[in-house]
C-alpha positions in Angstrom: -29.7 -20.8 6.6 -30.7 -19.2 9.8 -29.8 -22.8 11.4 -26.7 -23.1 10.6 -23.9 -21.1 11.9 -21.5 -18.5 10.1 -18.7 -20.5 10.6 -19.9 -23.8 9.7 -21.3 -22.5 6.9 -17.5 -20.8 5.9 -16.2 -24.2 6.9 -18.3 -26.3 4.3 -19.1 -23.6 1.7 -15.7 -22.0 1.0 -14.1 -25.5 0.1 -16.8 -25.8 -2.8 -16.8 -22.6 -4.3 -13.1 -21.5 -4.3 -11.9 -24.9 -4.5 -9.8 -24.7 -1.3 -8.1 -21.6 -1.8 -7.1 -19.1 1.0 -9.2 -16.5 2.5 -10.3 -13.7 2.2 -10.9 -14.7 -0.9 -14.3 -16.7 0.2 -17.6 -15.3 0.1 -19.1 -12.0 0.9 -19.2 -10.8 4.4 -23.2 -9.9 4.3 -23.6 -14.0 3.8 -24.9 -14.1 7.6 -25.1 -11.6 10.5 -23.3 -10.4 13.1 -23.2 -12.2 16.9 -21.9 -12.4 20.1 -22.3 -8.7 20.8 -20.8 -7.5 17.9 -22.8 -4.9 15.5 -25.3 -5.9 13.3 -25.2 -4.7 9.5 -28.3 -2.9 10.3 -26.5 -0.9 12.7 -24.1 2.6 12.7 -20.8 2.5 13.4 -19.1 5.5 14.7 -16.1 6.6 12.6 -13.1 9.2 12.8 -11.6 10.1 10.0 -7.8 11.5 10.0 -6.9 13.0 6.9 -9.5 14.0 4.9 -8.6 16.7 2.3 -7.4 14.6 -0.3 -8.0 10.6 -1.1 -10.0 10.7 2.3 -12.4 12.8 1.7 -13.7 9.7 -1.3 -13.3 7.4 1.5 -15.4 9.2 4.4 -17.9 9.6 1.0 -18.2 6.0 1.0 -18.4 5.0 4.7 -21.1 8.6 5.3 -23.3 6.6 3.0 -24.4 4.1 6.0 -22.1 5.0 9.4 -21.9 7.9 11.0 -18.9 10.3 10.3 -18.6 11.5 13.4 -15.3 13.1 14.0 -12.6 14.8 11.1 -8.8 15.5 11.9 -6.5 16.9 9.1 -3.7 19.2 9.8 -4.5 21.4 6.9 -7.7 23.5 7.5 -7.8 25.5 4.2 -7.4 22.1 1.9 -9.6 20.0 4.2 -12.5 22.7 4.2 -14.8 21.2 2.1 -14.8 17.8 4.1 -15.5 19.6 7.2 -18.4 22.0 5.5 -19.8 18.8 4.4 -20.2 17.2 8.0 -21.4 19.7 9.8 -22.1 17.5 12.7 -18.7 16.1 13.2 -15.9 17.6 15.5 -13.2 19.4 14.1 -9.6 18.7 14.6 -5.9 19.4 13.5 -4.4 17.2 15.6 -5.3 13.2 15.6 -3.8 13.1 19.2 -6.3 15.2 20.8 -9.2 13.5 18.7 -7.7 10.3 20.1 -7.8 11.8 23.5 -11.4 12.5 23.5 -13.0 10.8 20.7 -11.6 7.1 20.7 -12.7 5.4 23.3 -16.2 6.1 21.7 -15.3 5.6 18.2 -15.7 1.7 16.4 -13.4 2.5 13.4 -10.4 5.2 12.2 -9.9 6.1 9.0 -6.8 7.3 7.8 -5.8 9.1 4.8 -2.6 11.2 6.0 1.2 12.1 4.8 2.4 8.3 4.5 4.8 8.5 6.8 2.1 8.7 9.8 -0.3 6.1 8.8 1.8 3.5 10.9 1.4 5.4 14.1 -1.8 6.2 13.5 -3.8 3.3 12.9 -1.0 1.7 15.3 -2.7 2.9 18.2 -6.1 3.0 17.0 -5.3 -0.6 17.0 -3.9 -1.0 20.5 -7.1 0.7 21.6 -9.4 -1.9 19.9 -10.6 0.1 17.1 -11.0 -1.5 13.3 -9.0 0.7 10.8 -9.1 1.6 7.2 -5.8 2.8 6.4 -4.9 4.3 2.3 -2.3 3.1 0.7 0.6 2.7 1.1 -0.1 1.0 4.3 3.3 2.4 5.7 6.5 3.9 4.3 8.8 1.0 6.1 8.8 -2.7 5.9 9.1 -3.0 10.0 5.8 -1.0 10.2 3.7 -2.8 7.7 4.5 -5.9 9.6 3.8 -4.0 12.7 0.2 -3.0 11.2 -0.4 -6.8 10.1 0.5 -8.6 14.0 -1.6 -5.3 15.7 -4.2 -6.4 13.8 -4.4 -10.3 14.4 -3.4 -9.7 18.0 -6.2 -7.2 19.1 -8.6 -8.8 16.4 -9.9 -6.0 14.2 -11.5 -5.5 10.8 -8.6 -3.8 8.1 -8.5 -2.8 5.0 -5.7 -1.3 2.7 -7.2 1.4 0.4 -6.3 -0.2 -2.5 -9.4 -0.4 -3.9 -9.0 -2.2 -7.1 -8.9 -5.7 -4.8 -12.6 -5.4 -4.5 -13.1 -5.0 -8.4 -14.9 -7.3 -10.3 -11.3 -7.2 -13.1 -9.3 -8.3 -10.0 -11.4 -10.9 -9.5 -11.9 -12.3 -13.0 -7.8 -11.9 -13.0 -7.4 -13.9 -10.5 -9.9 -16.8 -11.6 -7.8 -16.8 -15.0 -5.1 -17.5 -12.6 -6.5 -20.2 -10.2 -8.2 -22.1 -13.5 -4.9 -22.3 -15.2 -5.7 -20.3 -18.0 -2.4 -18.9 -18.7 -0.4 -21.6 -17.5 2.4 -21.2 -15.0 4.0 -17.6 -14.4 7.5 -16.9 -14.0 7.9 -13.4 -15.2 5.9 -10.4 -14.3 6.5 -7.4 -15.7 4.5 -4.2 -14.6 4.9 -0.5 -14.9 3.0 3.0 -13.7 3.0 6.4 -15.5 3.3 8.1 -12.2 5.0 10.1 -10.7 2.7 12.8 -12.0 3.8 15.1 -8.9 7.3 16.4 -9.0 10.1 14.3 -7.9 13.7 14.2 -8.8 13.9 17.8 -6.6 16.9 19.5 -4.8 15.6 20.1 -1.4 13.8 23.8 -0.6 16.1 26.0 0.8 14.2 28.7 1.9 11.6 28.3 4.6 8.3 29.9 4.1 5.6 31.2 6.7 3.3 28.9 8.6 -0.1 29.4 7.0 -2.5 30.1 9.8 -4.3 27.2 8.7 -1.5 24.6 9.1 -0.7 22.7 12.1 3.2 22.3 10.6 4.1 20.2 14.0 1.0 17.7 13.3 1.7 17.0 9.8 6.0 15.9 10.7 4.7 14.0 12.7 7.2 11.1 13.7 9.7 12.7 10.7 12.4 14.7 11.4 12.0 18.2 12.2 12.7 20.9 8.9 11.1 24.2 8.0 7.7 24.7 5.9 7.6 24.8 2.4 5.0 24.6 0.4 6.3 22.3 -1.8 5.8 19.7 0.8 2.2 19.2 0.7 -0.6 18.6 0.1 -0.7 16.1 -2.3 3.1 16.4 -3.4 4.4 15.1 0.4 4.5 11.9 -2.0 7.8 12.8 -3.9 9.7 13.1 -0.6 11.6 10.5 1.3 10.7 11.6 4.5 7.0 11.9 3.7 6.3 9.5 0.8 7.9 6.5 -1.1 7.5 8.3 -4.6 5.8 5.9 -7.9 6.7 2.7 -6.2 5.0 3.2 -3.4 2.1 5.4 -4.2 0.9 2.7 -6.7 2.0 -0.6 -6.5 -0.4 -1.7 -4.2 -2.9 -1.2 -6.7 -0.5 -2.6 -9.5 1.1 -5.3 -8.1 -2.1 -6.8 -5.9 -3.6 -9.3 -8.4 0.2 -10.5 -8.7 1.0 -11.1 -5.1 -2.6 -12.6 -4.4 -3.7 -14.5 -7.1 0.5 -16.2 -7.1 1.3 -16.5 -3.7 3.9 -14.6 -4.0 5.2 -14.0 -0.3 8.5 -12.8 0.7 11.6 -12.3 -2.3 14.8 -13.7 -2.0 16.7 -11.3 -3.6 16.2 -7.6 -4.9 17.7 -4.8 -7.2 16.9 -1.7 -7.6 18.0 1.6 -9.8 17.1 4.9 -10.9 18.0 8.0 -12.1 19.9 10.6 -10.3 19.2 9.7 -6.6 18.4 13.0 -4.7 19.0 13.0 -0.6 15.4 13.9 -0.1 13.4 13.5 -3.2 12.2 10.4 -5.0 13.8 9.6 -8.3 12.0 11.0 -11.4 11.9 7.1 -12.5 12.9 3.7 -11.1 13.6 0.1 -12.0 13.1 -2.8 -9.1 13.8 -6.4 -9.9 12.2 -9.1 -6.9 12.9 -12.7 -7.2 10.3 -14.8 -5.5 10.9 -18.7 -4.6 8.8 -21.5 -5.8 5.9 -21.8 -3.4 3.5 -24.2 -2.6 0.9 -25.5 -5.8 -2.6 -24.4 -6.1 -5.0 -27.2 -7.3 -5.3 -25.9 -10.9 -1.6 -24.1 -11.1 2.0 -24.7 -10.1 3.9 -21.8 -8.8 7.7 -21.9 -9.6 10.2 -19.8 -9.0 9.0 -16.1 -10.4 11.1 -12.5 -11.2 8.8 -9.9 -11.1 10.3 -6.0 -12.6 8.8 -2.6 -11.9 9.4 0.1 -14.0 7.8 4.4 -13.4 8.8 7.3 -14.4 8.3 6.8 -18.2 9.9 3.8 -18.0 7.9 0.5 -19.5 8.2 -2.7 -20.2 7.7 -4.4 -24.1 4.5 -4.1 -25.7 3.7 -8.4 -26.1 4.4 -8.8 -29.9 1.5 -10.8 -30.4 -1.2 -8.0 -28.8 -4.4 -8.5 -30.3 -6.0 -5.7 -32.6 -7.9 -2.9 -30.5 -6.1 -3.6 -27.1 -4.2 -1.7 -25.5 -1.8 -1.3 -22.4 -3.6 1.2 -19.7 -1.8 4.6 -19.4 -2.1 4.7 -16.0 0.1 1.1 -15.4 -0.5 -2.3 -15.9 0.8 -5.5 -15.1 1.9 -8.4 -17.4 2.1 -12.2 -16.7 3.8 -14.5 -18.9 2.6 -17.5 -18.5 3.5 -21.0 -20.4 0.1 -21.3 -22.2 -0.6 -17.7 -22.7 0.1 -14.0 -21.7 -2.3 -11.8 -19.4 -2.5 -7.9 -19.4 -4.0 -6.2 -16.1 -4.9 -2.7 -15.7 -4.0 -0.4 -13.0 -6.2 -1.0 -9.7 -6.6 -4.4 -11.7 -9.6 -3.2 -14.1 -10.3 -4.6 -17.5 -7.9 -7.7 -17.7 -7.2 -9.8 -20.7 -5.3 -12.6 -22.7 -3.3 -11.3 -25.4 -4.3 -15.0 -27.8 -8.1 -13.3 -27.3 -9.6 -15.9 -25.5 -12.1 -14.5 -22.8 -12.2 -17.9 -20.8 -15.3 -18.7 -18.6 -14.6 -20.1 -15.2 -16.1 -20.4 -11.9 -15.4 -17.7 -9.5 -13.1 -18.8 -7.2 -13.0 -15.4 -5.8 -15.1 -14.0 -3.1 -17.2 -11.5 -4.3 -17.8 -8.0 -2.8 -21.1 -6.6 -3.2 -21.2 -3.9 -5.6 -16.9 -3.3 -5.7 -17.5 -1.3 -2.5 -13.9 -1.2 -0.9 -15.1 1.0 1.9 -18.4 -0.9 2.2 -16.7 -4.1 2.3 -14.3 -3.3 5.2 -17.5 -1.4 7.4 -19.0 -5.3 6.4 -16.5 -7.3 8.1 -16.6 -4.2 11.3 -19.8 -5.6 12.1 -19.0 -9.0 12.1 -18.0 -10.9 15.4 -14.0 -11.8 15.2 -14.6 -15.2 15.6 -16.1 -15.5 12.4 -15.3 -12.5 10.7 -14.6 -12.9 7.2 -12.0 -10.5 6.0 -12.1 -7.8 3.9 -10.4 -8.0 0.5 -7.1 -6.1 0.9 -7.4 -7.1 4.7 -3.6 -6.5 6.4 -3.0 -10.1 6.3 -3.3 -10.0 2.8 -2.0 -6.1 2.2 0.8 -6.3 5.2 2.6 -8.2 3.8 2.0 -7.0 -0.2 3.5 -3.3 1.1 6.0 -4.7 2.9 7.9 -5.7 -0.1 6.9 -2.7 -1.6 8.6 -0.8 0.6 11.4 -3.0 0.3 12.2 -2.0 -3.3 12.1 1.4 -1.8 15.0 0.6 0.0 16.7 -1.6 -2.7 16.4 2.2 -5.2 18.0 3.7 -1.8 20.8 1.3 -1.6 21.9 1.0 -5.2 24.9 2.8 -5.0 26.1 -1.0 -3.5 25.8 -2.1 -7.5 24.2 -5.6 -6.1 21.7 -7.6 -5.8 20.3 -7.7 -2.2 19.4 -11.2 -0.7 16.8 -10.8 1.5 15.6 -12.5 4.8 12.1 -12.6 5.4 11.4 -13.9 8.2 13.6 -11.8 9.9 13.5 -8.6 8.0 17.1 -7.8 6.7 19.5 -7.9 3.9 21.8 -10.7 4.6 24.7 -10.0 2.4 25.4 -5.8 2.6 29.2 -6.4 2.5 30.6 -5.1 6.3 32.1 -1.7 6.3 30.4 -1.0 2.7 29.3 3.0 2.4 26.5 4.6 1.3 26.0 8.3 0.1 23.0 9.9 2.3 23.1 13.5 2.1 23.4 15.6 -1.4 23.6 14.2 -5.0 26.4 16.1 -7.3 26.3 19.7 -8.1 26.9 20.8 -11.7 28.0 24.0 -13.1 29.1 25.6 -16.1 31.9 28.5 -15.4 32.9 30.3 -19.3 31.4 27.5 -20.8 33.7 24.1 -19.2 31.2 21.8 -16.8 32.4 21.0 -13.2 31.3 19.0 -10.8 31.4 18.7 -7.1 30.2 16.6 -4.0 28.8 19.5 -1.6 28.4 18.7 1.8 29.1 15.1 0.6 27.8 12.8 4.3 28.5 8.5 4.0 27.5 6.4 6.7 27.4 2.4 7.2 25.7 0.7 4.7 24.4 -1.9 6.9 23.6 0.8 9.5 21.9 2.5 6.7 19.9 -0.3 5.4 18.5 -0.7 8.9 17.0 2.6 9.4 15.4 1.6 5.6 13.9 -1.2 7.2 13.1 0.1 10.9 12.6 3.9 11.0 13.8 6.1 13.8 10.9 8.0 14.7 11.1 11.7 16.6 9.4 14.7 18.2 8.4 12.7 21.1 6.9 9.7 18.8 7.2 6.3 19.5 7.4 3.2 17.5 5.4 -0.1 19.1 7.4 -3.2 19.7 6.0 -6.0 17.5 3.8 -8.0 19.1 
């Protein structure tokens, strides 16, 4: 082995064992070393983390395990304590700009774990500086970003990984092999549903504007949002059911949902989307949500076609059908799952795409046609493919040209819940990120939802403060975000 090189090895052995699927589905990046400069496995890498109170502090857990952790950022001391206590060693920060300023240049990788809505600028310029980045999901709260994220990436050559963590799971895997073999035939409905939001959504906005704890660095956490006072119903943890912060059910778990879907079927870029929920707030996330994609035929895989496909999401309490033929002592998962109907049987996949199976109770053996990650290590996988050399670097498993593009459309039905009061479907350009057919001069409602009140027992109803703007206009600023406070938003490469 030591005679032949890493990528002629790729080159030979891939075609064999995944029967000339698409990376990074392959092999495992600890098949050979590292060259040409680049880190060995055997070595340290350096890391940052920025935003570590929360789903962070399970990532830094992972990476302390074999890299040094050697600097923490999170704007909210008090939550974030127990991170810092725990790395005593690393410097301390509630701003990721001044870590950036004196910490970067030094630093091989970024993790980041903040508000949503600053991933994107984050790992953005840890990018532009060279640096590989692990970034939580959802990648980014807009489509333009996520595609922003994904050419960063392949221009300046950089390990990534999504924090979806279910894509390195031996059920995503086994999923996904079903799927190559042709066990269930070809798919062209996909149902799939969460039973998030488990934080509160569906909120009139806080009116009165509390105290800066001492602790908080309230400019840090905006960010690139707008400007508004502190409330501690903003975060931490609940900055998720807030449209300036967050993307709400849809985009807190889909990426785990959804990710067997859009890999193992190719999915790429809808045509057309709908969305709808209940009562849609001006700055809180529905309390649930229905999104309808339609996806084109795409190119066949050697053991399956892939014809046109409609895939639905459902939250909030909202689910699809129970299959009528589920076999005794299974289940759905009451976190989310998602189910494909195929033409020679039906599959059922668990959130984060654990414990899949065939409602006819076959457990089919085929040949992995997966690349395998040693031990389901998400964070261990991406540090893996750090060390590698870019030239023959094999990707990690929710790598942003395989996640970029899998949030994008996400955050797509974001927008499609956002535009529904246009009662249409919205046909969708790809290639060149818009909604082709918003009718010109069309209004949306962007500021307050009704107000109802009960005066000596008769209801009433009002529009308060009621703001429309441009549809198209609107739609725009869905797709591209505006950011503010000095912030600014990279071209696209």
């Amino acid at each position: 082995m030591s005679n032949v090189s890493r990528r002629e090895f790729l080159k030979k052995g891939s075609a064999t064992l995944a029967g000339l699927m698409v990376a990074p589905y392959i092999v495992p990046n600890t098949v050979l070393g590292a060259k040409n400069g680049h880190k060995a496995p055997s070595d340290k890498l350096n890391i940052l983390g920025v935003g570590i109170g929360g789903r962070g502090a399970s990532d830094i857990a992972e990476m302390a395990k074999t890299d040094n952790i050697v600097g923490l950022c999170d704007c909210d001391w008090k939550y974030a304590k127990h991170v810092f206590d725990k790395y005593p060693n690393a410097k301390k920060y509630n701003d990721y700009r001044k870590m950036y300023d004196e910490m970067l240049k030094s630093a091989d990788a970024v993790m980041v774990a903040t508000a949503d809505h600053t991933h994107a600028i984050i790992a953005a310029e840890a990018m532009m500086a060279g640096k590989h980045v692990y970034v939580e999901k959802p990648m980014t709260l807009y489509a333009y970003e996520s595609r922003l994220l994904t050419r960063l990436a392949d221009k300046y050559k950089v390990a990534t990984q999504q924090g979806n963590q279910g894509a390195s799971s031996a059920g995503s895997r086994k999923a996904i092999n079903w799927l190559w073999n042709g066990e269930i035939g070809e798919v062209t409905k996909i149902e799939a549903f969460t039973n998030r939001p488990i934080w509160p959504q569906g909120m009139a906005t806080p009116k009165e504007a509390m105290p800066i704890p001492d602790t908080m660095n309230w400019e840090a956490f905006i960010g690139p949002a707008p400007m508004r006072p502190y409330n501690e119903a903003y975060t931490p943890w609940n900055f998720r059911g807030w449209w300036p912060f967050g993307s709400g059910a849809l985009g807190d778990m889909a990426n785990h949902i959804l990710a067997v879907a859009f890999t193992g079927l190719k999915l790429g870029s809808p045509t057309a989307i709908l969305g709808s929920s209940t009562m849609l707030m001006p700055d809180s996330c529905p309390s649930a949500q229905k999104v309808t994609y339609r996806f084109p035929a795409r190119d066949n895989l050697p053991k399956l076609a892939l014809p046109a496909c409609e895939l639905t999401w459902y939250d909030g309490g909202l689910r699809p059908n129970i299959p009528f033929d589920m076999p005794e002592g299974k289940h759905f998962d009451g976190n989310g799952v998602c189910i494909f109907y195929g033409t020679k049987d039906i599959m059922v996949v668990g959130t984060y795409g654990y414990n899949p199976f065939l409602v006819s109770g076959r457990e089919p053996k085929v040949p992995e046609l997966c690349r395998i990650v040693k031990d389901d290590n998400h964070q261990q996988d991406f540090l893996c493919a750090c060390k590698e050399s870019a030239d023959s670097r094999v990707p990690a498993s929710s790598d942003f040209s395989v996640s970029g593009p899998l949030n994008e459309n996400i955050v797509m039905g974001v927008a499609a819940v956002r535009l529904q009061a246009l009662d249409q479907w919205l046909k969708w350009d790809g290639e060149k990120m818009r909604f082709t057919n918003i009718p010109a001069g069309a209004k949306v409602r962007v500021s307050n939802a009704i107000e109802f009140e009960i005066h000596d027992g008769h209801p009433s109803f009002r529009d308060a403060d009621k703001v429309e703007i441009d549809a198209n206009e609107y739609a725009a600023r869905l797709i591209k975000p505006e950011y503010q406070n000095g912030y600014k938003l990279p071209e696209l490469p």
